[in-house]
C-alpha positions as CSV (number, residue, x, y, z in Angstrom):
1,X,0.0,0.0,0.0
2,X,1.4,3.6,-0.8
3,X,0.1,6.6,1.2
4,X,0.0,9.4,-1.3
5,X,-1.3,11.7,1.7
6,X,-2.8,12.2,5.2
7,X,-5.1,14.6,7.0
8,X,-6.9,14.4,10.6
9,X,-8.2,10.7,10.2
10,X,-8.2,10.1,6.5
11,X,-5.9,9.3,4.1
12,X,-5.2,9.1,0.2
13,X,-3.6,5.6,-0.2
14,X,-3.2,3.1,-3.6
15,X,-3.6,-0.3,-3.2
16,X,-4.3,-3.7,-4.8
17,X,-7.7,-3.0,-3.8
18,X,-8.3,0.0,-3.0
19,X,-7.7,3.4,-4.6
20,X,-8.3,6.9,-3.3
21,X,-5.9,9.3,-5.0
22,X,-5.3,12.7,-4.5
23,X,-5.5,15.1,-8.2
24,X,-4.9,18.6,-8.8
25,X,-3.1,19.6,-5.5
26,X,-2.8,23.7,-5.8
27,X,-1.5,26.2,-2.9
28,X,0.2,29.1,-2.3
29,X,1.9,31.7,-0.2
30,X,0.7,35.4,-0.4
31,X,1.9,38.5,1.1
32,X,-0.9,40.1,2.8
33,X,-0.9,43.9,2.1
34,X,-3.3,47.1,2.9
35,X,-3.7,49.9,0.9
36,X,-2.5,53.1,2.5
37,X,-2.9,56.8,1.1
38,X,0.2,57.5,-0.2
39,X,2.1,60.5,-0.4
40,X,5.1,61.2,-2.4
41,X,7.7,60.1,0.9
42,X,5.4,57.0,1.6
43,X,5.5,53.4,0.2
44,X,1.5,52.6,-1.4
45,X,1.5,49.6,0.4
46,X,1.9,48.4,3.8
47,X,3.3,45.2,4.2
48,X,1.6,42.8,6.8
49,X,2.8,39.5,6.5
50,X,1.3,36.7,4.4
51,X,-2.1,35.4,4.0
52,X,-3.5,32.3,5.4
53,X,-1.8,29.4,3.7
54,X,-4.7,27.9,1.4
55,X,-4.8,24.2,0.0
56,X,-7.2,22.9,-2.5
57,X,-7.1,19.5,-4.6
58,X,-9.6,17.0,-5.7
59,X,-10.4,12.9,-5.2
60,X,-12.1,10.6,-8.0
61,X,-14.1,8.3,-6.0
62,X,-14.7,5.1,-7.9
63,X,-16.8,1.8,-7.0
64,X,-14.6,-0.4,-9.3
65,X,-11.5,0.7,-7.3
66,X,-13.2,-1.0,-4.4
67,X,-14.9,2.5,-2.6
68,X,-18.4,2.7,-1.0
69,X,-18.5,6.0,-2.8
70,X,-22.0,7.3,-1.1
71,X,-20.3,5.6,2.3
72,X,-17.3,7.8,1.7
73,X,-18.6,11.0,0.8
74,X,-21.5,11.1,3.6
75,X,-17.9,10.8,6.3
76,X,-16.6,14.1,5.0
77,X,-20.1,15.7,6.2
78,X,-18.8,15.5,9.9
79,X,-15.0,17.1,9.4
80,X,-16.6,20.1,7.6
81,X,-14.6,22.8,10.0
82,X,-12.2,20.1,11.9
83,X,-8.1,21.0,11.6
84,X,-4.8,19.0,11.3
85,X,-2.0,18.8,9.9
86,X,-1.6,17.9,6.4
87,X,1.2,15.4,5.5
88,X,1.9,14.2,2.0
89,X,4.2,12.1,1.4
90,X,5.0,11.6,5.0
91,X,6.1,14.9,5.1
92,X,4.5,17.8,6.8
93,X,2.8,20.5,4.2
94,X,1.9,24.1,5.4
95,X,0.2,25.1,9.0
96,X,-2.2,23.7,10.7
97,X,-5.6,23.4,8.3
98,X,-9.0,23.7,8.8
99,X,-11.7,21.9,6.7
100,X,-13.8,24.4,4.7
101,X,-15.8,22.8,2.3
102,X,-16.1,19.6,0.3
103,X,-17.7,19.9,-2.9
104,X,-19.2,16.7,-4.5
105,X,-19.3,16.6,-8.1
106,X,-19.3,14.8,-11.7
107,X,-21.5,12.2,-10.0
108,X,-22.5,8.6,-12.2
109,X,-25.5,6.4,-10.8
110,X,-26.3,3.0,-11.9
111,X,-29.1,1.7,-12.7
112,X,-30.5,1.4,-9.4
113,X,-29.5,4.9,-8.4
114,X,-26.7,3.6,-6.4
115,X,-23.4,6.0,-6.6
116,X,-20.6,4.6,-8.5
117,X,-18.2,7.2,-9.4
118,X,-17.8,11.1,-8.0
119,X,-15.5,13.8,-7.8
120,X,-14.7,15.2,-4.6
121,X,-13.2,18.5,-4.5
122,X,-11.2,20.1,-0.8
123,X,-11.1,23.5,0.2
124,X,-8.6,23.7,3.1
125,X,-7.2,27.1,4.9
126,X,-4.6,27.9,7.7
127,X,-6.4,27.8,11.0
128,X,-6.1,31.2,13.3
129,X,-8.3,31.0,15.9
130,X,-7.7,34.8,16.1
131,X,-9.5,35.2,12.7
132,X,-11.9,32.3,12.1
133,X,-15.0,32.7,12.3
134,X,-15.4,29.4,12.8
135,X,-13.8,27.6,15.8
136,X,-12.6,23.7,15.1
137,X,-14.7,22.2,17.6
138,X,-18.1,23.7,16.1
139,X,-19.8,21.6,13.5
140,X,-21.1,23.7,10.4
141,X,-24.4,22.3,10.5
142,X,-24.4,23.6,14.1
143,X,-23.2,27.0,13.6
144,X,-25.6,30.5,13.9
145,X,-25.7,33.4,14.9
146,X,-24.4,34.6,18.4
147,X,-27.5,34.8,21.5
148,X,-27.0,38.5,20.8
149,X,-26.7,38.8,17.7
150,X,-30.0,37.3,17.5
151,X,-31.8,39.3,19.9
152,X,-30.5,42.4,17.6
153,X,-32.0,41.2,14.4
154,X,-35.3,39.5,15.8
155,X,-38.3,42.2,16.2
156,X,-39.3,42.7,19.7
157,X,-43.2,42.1,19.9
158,X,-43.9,43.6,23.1
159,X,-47.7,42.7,23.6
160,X,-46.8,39.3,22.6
161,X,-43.7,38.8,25.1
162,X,-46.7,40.4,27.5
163,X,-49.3,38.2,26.8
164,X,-47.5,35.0,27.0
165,X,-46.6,35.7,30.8
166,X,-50.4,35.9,31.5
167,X,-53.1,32.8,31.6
168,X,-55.7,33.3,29.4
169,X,-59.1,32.8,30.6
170,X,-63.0,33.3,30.0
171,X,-63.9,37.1,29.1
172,X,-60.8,38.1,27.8
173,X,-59.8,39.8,24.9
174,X,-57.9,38.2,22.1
175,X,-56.6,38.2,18.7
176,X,-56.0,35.3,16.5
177,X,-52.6,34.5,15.2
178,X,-52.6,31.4,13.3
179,X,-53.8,30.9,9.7
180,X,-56.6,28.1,10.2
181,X,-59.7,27.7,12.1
182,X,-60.1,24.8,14.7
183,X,-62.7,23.4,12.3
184,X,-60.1,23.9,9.4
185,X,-61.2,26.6,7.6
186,X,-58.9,30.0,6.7
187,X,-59.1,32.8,9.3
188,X,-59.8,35.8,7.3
189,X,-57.4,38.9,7.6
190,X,-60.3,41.2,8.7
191,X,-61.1,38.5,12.1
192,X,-57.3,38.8,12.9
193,X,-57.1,42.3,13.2
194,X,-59.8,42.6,15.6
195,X,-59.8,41.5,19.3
196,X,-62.7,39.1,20.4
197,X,-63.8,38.1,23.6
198,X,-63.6,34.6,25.1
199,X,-66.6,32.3,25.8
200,X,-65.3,28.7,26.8
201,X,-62.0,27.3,26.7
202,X,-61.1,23.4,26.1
203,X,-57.3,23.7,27.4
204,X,-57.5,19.0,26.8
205,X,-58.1,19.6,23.2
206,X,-55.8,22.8,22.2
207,X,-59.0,25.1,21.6
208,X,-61.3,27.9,22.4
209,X,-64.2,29.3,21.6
210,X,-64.5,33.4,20.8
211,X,-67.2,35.5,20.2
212,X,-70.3,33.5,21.2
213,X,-72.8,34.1,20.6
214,X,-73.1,37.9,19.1
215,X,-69.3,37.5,17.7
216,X,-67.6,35.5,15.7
217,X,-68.7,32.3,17.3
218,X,-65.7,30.2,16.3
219,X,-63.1,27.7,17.8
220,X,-59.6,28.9,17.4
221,X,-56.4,26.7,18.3
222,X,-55.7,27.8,22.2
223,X,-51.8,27.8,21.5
224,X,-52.6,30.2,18.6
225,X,-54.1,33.7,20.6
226,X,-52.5,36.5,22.2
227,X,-54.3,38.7,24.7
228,X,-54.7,42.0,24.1
């Protein structure tokens, strides 16, 4: 078996029956420079360093060359945003790099729908926990937006934080909120933008009844009115 290449717990090996090479390995190093307003006794740039060290390349996943090619591709989901060190050829290549994305392309089914060949294509970058975004022990199906960012960007509905801190109970006044009767008919727009009064409540079976009997006379979900 030859070991073309290694990173975190998977490798890139040819064997007499197995196959998983690595193609189309591309990197670089890049100074990292900002602009700055020159004048005639100043350099345009200023120099910073280098950028973080990227590494992309691609795998042909094959069935023939004895691969469970869906098997295969469904482990990458999981190391999306995981680091380590990248050796190839037993030999240490660049910093520490973080998983970005795995792109899954040029995919043949057979007959059965079954995956027999695909392309797999890595997108690896220097880890700096100073500048990531995303930290190596978060999973990117996991990841969204900070508590407080969130409490930013959602609208604050005051009588509706109100309202859910109170019990709701026979005589008082209400609004609809959902889209569907009890009975499953469509509350109309004009019902929901008025406030009706409570007439019997059935907390067993989600419901309650409003505006009997010179209102609207109708059973509305219980989880789905906010007192006004």
């Amino acid at each position: 078996m030859a070991t073309m290449a290694k990173w975190n717990s998977k490798t890139w090996e040819v064997s007499a029956s197995k196959v998983v090479a690595l193609e189309d390995l591309a990197f670089s190093y890049e100074q990292k420079a900002d602009n700055n307003n020159a004048t005639e006794d100043k350099k345009e740039t200023n120099e910073r360093g280098t950028q973080l060290f990227p590494l992309t390349f691609s795998t042909v996943l094959h069935s023939g060359a004895g691969v469970d090619v869906r098997a295969e591709i469904e482990s990458w989901e999981a190391l999306v945003t995981k680091t380590g060190q990248f050796y190839l050829n037993g030999k240490k290549l660049g910093p520490k790099l973080q998983l970005r994305k795995v792109a899954v392309g040029s995919v043949q089914l057979d007959d059965l729908g079954r995956i027999r060949v695909a392309t797999l294509s890595f997108t690896f970058k220097e880890y700096d926990e100073a500048t990531t975004s995303v930290p190596e022990s978060t999973s990117a199906l996991k990841v969204g937006a900070k508590t407080a960012a969130k409490s930013e960007l959602k609208p604050v509905n005051n009588q509706l934080a109100a309202a859910s801190t109170q019990t709701i109970k026979v005589g008082a006044m209400v609004r609809p909120t959902g889209s569907k009767y009890y009975t499953g008919q469509t509350i109309p727009q004009w019902v929901k933008d008025r406030s009706h009064k409570v007439s019997q409540i059935k907390e067993s079976e989600n419901r309650v009844l409003l505006g009997h009997p010179d209102g609207i006379n109708s059973w509305v979900y219980l989880s789905e009115v906010t007192l006004v």
